[in-house]
C-alpha positions, 0 to 999 in steps of 0.5 A, spaced: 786 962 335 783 957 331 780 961 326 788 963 324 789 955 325 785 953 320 786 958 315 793 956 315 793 949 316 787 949 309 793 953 305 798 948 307 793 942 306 792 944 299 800 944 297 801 937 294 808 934 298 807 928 298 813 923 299 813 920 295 814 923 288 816 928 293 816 933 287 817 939 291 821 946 289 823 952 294 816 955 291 809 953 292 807 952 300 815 955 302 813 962 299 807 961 303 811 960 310 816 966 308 809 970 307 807 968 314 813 969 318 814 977 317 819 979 322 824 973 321 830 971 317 827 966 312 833 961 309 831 956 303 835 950 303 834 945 296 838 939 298 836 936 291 831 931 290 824 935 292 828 936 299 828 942 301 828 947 308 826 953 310 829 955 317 827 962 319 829 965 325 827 971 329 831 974 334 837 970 337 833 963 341 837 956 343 831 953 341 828 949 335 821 947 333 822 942 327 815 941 323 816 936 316 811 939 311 811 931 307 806 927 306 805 920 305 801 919 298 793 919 299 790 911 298 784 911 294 779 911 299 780 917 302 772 919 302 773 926 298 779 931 296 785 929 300 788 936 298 780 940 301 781 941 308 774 939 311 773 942 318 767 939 322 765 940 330 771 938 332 776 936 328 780 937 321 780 932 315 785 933 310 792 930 307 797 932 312 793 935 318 795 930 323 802 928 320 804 933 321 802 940 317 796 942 323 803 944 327 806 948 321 799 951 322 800 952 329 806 954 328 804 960 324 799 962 329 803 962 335 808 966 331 804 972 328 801 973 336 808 973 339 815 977 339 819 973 342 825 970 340 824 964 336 826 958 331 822 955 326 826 950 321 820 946 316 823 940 312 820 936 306 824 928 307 821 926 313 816 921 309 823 918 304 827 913 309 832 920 306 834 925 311 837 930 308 834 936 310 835 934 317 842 933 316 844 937 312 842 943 317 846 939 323 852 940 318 852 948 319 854 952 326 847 953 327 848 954 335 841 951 337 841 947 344 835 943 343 829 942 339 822 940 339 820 935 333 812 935 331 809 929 331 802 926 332 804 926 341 797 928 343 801 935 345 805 930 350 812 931 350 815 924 348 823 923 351 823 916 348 823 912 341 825 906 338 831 906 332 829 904 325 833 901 320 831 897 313 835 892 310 835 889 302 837 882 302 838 877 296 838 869 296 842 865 290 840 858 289 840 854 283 835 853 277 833 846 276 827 842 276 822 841 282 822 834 282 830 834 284 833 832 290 836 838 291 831 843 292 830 843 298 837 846 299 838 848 293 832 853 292 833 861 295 825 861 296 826 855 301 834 859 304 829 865 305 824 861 309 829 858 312 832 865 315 826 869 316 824 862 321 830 863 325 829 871 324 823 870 328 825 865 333 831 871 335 826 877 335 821 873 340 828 872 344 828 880 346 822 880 349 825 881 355 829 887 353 826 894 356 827 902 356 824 907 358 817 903 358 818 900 351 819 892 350 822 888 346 825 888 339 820 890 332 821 886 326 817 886 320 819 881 313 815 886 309 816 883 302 818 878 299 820 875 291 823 871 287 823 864 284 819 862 276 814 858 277 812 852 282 816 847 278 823 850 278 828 851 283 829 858 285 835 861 283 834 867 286 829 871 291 830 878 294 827 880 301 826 887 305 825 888 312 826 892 317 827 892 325 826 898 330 831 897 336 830 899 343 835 905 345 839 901 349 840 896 342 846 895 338 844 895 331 851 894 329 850 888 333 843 886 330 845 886 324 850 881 325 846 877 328 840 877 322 846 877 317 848 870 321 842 867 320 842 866 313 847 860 310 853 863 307 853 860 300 847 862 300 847 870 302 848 873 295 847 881 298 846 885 304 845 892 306 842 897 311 838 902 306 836 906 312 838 907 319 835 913 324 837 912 331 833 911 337 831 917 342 835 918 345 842 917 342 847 915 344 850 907 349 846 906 355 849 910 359 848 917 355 842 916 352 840 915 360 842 922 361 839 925 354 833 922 357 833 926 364 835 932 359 829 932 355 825 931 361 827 937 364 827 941 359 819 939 358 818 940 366 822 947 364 817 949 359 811 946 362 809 940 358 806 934 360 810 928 359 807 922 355 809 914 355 815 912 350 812 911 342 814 905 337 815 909 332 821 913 330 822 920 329 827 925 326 828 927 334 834 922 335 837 925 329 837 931 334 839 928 339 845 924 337 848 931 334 848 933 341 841 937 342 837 937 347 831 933 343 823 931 345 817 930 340 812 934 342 806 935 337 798 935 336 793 929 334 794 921 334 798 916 330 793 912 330 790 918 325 796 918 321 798 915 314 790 914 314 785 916 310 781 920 311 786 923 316 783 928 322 787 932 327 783 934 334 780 942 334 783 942 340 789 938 339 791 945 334 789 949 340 794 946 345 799 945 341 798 953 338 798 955 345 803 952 348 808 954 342 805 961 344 806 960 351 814 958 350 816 963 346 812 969 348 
């Protein structure tokens, strides 16, 4: 089957979907899906902004696979065209291929080799903090019961992820002179400071916390402006950062608490500009019981079950929505977003076979 693979998986590599721009129509690598896929119902959806679906259905199966065809933007040092997938011995090297358009390749292969009932739904918004594609399709009477996401899990089926979300603050201050008194208290830059030092304190005091095999609270400060010059008193700053919660987490509740941290009269703005939910969703209680699901369902399809991920998937998407959801997929994340990033021959080779084996 891997001669079928590549083939593919060079096609798709060689479609720019990066995200962003995310400059991507209902033509281009979806024509070449719904070429690939004879014998299925082929539905296109535009949800607008370069995020577009395709589900394609054949038969009439319960069960999901999910692939998002996105990638993020290629970095300067790729070592050649990102978009020219180049095979060696023993792995696949192109933009993509291992996040995650190696599955969408295996996808086609297991597809063309089978007749059994099967559902493929193939989004472009996975990389945008913007799930429309995946909500969008979760609002129609689609009748599917559980769902199988493609992610970098070296072919181990994944029941638990952290949540994520992302926050946009704004400190006010007053613009003065440095020399003043008043800086101290009066400059957002030093207000910021100030919260980021509490946040901080707060996150190291979750260390405790634990579910199916993770630990803690992930925290991140990614970015930080404001202020003039060094003589003058900032009158305002503007932070983003973002935090990854257990399942058993309340992120309503988190944001309060980080919200609380900073001075009153200092706090100029605060939004949550994306949320996704933890794997599996739900209080502490039910995302226990999804968790025993979607262990069943991997025991049921003869998949292997992997530890818990840091990283957030659009599974939990599925999982708060009432399906029974896990992260199966080829390749390592530790290769993804990379350059010159690579997916293990053997990894689409799994992968391929087990979808073959599934749906056969």
């Amino acid at each position: 089957m891997l001669p079928d693979i590549l083939r593919h998986l060079e096609a798709l590599v060689s479609f720019d979907t990066r995200n962003p721009p995310r400059e991507i129509g209902t033509g281009g690598i979806f024509d070449y899906l719904r070429t690939h896929l004879p014998g299925f119902d082929c539905r296109v959806t535009d949800f607008g902004a370069g995020a577009v679906s395709l589900l394609a259905v054949r038969g009439s199966p319960r069960r999901l696979f999910n692939v998002h065809l996105d990638t993020v933007p290629s970095s300067p040092d790729w070592s050649a065209d990102p978009h020219r997938l180049r095979v060696t011995d023993d792995r696949a090297i192109g933009l993509g291929a291992c996040d995650i358009k190696g599955a969408a390749a295996g996808l086609l292969a297991a597809a063309a080799c089978t007749t059994g009932d099967a559902a493929f739904l193939f989004s472009s918004d996975e990389e945008a903090n913007d799930a429309r594609c995946i909500a969008g399709f979760l609002a129609t009477e689609h009748g599917f019961e559980q769902a199988l996401v493609a992610e970098p899990t070296r072919c181990e089926a994944v029941l638990a992820h952290r949540g994520i979300s992302s926050v946009l603050m704004r400190f006010r201050g007053q613009a003065g002179h440095a020399s003043g008194a008043q800086a101290r208290s009066a400059s957002a830059l030093h207000q910021t400071i100030g919260w980021g030092a509490r946040a901080l304190e707060y996150v190291a005091q979750q260390d405790h916390a634990r579910f199916g095999g993770l630990t803690g609270l992930r925290f991140n400060i990614g970015r930080v402006e404001g202020g003039i010059k060094g003589n003058v008193i900032a009158p305002s700053a503007e932070v983003r950062f973002g935090f990854r919660p257990l399942p058993s987490q309340d992120i309503d509740a988190l944001h309060a608490a980080f919200r609380g941290f900073a001075e009153p009269q200092a706090l100029a703005h605060y939004e949550e500009t994306f949320r996704g939910p933890s794997l599996p969703a739900g209080d502490v209680a039910e995302a226990e019981n999804r968790r025993l699901q979607a262990r069943d369902l991997a025991d049921e399809l003869g998949l292997p079950i992997g530890n818990a991920v840091d990283f957030w998937t659009e599974a939990s998407l599925f999982s708060a929505a009432g399906l029974t959801a896990l992260v199966f997929g080829p390749g390592d994340i530790a290769q993804a977003h990379s350059a010159d990033e690579w997916v293990a021959l053997d990894q689409l080779v799994a992968y391929a076979d087990a979808v073959r084996r599934i749906i056969a």
